[in-house]
N, C-alpha and C positions, 0 to 999 in steps of 0.2 A: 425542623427549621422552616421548610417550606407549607406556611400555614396562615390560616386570615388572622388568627390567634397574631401571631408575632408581626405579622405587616399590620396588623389593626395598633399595637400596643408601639411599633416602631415610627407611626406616624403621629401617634399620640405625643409620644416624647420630642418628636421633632417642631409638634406645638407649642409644645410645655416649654421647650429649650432654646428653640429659633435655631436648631441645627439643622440645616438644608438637607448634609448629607442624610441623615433618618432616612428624611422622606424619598430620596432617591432609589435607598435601599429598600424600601417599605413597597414602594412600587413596583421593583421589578419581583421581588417578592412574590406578590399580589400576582402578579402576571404568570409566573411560573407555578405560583398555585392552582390558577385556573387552568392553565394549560393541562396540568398532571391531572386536576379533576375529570376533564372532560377525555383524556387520552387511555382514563381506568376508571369509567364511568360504570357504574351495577347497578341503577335504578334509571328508568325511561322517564324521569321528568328530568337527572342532567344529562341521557345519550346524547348524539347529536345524529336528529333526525325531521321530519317533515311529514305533514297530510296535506296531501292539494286540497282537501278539503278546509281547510283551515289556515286561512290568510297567516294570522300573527304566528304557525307556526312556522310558515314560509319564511317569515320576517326572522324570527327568531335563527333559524337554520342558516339566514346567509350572515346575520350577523358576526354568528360562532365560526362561520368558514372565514369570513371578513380577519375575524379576532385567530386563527390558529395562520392565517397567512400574515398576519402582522409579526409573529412568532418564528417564520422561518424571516421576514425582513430584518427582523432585532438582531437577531444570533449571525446573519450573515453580513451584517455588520459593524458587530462588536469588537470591540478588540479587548483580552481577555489580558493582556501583557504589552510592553515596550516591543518588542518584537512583534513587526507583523505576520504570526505564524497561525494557520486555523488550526483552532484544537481539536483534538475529535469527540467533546461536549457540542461542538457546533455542529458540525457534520452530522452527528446520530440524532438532536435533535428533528436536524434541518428533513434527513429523511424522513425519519418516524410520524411527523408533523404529515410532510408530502405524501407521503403512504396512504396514512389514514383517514387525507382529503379524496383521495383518490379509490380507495377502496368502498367508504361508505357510499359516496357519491354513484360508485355502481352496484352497489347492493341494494341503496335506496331505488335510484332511478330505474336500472336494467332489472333489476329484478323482483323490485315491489314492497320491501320490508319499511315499515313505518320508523325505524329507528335501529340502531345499531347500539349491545352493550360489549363495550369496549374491552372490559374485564373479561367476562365472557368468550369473548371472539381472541383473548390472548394476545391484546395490542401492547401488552407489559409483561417485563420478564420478571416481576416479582417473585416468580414460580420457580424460575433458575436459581435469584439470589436467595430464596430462603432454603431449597437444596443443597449449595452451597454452604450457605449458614453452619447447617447441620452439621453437612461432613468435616467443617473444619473448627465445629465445637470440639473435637479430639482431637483430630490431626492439624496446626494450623497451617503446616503445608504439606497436605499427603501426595507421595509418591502413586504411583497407579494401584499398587497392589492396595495399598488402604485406603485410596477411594474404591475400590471395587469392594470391601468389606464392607467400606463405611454404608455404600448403597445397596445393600444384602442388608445391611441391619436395620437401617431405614426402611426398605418396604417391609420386610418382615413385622417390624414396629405399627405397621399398620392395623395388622390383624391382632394387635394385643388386646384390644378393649372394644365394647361395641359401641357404636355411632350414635348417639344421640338423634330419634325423631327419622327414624329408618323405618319403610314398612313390609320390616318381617320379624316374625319371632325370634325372642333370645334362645340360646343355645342352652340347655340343660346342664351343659357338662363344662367342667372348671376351665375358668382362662389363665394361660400362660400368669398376666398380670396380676391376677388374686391372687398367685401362689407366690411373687414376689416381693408383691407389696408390703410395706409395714404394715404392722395392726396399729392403729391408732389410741393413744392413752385415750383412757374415758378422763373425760373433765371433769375438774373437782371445784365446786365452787370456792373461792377463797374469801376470808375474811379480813376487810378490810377498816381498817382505825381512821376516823377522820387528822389528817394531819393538825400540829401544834402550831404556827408561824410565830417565832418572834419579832417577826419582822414588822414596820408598819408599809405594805406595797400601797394602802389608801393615800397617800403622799406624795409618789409616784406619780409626775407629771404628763402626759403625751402630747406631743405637738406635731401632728400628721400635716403633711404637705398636699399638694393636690394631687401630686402623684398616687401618693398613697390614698388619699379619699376618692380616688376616682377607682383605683384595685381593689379597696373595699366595696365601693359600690358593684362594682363587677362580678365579687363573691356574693354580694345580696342577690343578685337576680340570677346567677346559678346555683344557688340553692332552693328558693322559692320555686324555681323552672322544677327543679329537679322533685320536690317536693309534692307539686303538681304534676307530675310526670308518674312517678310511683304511688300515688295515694288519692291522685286523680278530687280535687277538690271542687268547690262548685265555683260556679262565676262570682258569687255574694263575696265569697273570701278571697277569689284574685280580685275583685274590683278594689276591696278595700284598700289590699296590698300594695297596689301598683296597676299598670297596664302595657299594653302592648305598641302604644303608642309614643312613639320620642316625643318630647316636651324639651325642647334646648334652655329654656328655665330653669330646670328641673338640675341643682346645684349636681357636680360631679357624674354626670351621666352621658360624658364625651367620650370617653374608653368603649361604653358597650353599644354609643350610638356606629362607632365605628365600625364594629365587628358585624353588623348584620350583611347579610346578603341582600336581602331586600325588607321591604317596609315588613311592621309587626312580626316579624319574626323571634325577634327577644325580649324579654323581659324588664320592665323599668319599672324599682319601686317608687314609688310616691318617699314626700319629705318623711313622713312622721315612722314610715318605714324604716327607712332607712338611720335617721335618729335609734331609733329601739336597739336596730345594728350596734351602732357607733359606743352604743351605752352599751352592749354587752361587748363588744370589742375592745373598750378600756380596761373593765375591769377583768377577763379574761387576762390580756398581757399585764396583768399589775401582779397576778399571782402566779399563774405557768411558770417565767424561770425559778420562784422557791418552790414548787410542788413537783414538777415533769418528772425532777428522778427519785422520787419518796414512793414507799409503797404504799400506795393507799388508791381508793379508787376516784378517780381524777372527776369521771363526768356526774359522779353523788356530790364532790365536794363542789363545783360550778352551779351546779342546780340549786343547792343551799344558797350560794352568792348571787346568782340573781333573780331569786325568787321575788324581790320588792320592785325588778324592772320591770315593767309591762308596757304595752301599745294598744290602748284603749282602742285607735281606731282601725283596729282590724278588728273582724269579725270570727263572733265564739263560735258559730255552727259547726266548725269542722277542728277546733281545738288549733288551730295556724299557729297563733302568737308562740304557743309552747310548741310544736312540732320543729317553729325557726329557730327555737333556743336550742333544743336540743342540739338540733342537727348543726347548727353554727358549733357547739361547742365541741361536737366531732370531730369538724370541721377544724378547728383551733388546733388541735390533739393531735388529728393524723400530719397537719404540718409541721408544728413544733417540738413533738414525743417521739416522734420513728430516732430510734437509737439507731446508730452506726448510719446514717443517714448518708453522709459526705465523708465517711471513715474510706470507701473505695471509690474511684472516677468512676462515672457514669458514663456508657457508650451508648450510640442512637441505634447500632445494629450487634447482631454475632458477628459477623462480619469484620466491622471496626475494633471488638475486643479481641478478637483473636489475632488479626495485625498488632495489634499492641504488643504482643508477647514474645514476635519475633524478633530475636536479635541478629 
């Protein structure tokens, strides 16, 4: 919940709608984003730290100490209820915050370290709540005896399998886990029939709102990102694409201007891109609900449908044009084809599903 993702998309809407409240929510959002980020910080360009050698990062250090004492000012003057009662969300932040001014500030200063990782240094109990997690995936309230199993079975569970990217050699002799594992079916390729539709889905009108063309666009440039990311293309074929640089002209591209952290960090397609999108984006939703539960193989039969779309103005050197069809039409499939989707509620933790069960 607490993510740029949802404060970016929750102030979006409060544009879209002229509802105040969004944006209020959007903000403190935002804020408690940031706070979490820099409070479970694992990479030295978000710790929070300083070089006397280096002005802006002096500037940068006070600002963040600036911005995490604005965070104990918020909460200690919040009121969370009608009752003026302090919760103890206030208080735990309000320490954690104080703590963590106070500790780096003498780690840095007294003792010389360029920066402090927060994760690292264990400023977060993530470590406790996923412990927990575990033990109360069986038990959802064990007594002492079954936690003391449960935490026998757990480290035990450690030594079942080896570590990935460890430097010492594999053990010759069989693991516990190989011996309990399933064997896995060998795959069988299957044959699939191009479906019949009597339908005509060509007829099938869509009238996307700007909400929706702004979340389309938002798919367009994480996929292209992603695209680039894994297959690593040249500048010829991101130029043609799109760029890194916001353009507020640039129809439907308010959603992803929002979500940056700072400049060029995301992805903006260009118009005719983004067009290419919208055209396979139609005729995708014209036929997925007659095809999704037929046996037949879904992303052979898309490929046939829009093989007459194309986007002259990207460039062939790296095959793009087809690399975004494909993957759009994936794309399309893993969101609208995942069976049993919504058939059970979704929990954000083990934790929260395992409260659920208690009666």
């Amino acid at each position: 919940m607490f993510s740029k993702d949802v404060s970016s998309s929750l102030q979006f809407l409060s544009e879209e709608r002229n509802i105040k409240e969004y944006s209020t929510t959007a903000t403190f959002i935002e804020i408690i984003t940031k706070w979490f980020s820099l409070i479970t910080s694992r990479y030295a360009t978000l710790a929070l730290g300083k070089n006397p050698a280096n002005e802006n990062s002096l500037q940068t250090y006070t600002k963040t100490v600036e911005f995490l004492e604005s965070c104990i000012d918020l909460f200690c003057d919040m009121q969370i209820e009608k009752k003026e009662i302090f919760k103890p969300v206030q208080t735990g932040l309000m320490i954690t915050t104080k703590s963590y001014i106070e500790i780096t500030e003498y780690l840095i200063t007294k003792r010389g370290f360029l920066y402090v990782l927060d994760n690292r240094a264990r400023f977060s109990n993530d470590f406790v709540e996923n412990l927990f997690s575990n033990v109360r995936k069986k038990f959802p309230t064990p007594n002492v005896l079954q936690f003391t199993n449960s935490l026998k079975w757990l480290t035990v569970s450690q030594y079942l399998q080896d570590l990935p990217n460890t430097n010492y050699d594999i053990d010759t002799g069989d693991l516990l886990a190989d011996i309990i594992k399933r064997s896995k079916k060998d795959k069988v390729d299957k044959q699939y029939e191009m479906p019949v539709i009597h339908l005509e889905p060509e007829t099938i009108s869509f009238q996307l709102d700007n909400v929706q063309l702004n979340s389309l666009y938002h798919v367009c440039s994480y996929i292209i990102s992603s695209i680039n990311k894994n297959q690593k293309l040249c500048d010829s074929c991101l130029d043609s694409a799109g760029s890194k640089t916001y353009n507020s002209k640039v129809q439907y591209s308010r959603l992803v201007s929002l979500k940056r952290y700072r400049e060029k960090t995301l992805f903006f397609v260009n118009e005719y891109t983004f067009k290419y999108f919208l055209d396979m984006y139609i005729i995708i939703n014209r036929y997925l609900p007659h095809i999704k539960n037929m046996n037949c193989d879904i992303l052979q039969f898309f490929i046939i449908k829009l093989k007459d779309i194309e986007c002259n103005s990207i460039k062939s050197c790296h095959d793009l044009a087809n690399k975004i069809k494909i993957r759009f039409i994936k794309y399309e499939m893993k969101i609208n084809c995942r069976l049993g989707r919504l058939e059970k509620p979704v929990y954000n933790s083990k934790t929260m599903a395992m409260h659920s069960i208690i009666k």
